[in-house]
C-alpha positions as CSV (number, residue, x, y, z in Angstrom):
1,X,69.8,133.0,-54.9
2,X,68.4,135.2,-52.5
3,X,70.1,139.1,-51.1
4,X,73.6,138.9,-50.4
5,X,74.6,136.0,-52.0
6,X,72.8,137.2,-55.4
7,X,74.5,140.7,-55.1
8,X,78.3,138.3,-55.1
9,X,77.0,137.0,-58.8
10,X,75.4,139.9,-60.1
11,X,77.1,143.3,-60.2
12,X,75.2,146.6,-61.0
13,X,76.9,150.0,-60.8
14,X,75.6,152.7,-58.3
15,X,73.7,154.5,-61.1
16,X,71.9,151.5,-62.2
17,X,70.7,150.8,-59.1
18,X,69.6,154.8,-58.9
19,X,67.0,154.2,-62.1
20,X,66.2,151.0,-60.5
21,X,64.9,152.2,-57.7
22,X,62.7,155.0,-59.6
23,X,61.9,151.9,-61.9
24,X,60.3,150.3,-58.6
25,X,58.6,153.7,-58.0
26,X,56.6,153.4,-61.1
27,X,58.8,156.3,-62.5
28,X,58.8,156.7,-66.5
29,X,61.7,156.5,-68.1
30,X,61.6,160.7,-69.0
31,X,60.5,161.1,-64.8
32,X,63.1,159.1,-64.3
33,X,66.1,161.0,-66.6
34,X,64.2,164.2,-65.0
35,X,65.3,163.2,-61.5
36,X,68.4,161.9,-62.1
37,X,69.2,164.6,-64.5
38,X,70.4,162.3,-66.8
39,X,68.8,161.7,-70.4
40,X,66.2,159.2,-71.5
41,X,68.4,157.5,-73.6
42,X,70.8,156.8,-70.8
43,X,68.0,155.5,-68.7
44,X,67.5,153.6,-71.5
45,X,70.9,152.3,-71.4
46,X,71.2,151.7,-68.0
47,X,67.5,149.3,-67.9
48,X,69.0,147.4,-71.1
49,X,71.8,146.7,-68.9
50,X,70.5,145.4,-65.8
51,X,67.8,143.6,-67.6
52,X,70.8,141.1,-69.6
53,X,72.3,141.2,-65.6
54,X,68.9,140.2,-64.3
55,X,68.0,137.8,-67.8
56,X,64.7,139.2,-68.3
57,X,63.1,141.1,-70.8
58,X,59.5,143.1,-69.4
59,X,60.2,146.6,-67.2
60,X,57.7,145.2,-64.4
61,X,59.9,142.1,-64.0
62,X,63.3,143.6,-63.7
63,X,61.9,146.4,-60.5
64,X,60.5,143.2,-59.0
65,X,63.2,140.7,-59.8
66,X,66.1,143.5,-58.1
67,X,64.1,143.8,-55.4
68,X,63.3,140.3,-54.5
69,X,67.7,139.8,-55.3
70,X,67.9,142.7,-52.8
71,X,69.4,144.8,-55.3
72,X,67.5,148.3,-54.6
């Protein structure tokens, strides 16, 4: 399942996407809460999240597996 067609199975809301994409950018998840001005345990939150979304379970695999899903 490969760009649009995987964004019609898998939702993710617009702040999701946000840590995602600092995800990808080799943010931490306090650089991360810094830039969204949000707190750690929310970008917490929002990784769990898209990780059950996404089925996986490591950081590195859920930047890459959005990406490659065209998802950030």
């Amino acid at each position: 399942m490969e760009g649009e067609a995987a964004k019609q199975f898998v939702q993710i809301s617009a702040r999701e996407a946000d840590v995602l994409r600092c995800l990808r950018e080799g943010l931490s998840d306090r650089e991360i809460a810094e830039a969204l001005s949000i707190s750690v345990s929310t970008v917490r939150s929002h990784l769990a999240s898209t990780a059950r979304k996404l089925g996986v379970q490591r950081r590195g695999k859920l930047a890459a597996q959005a990406a490659r899903l065209g998802l950030v």
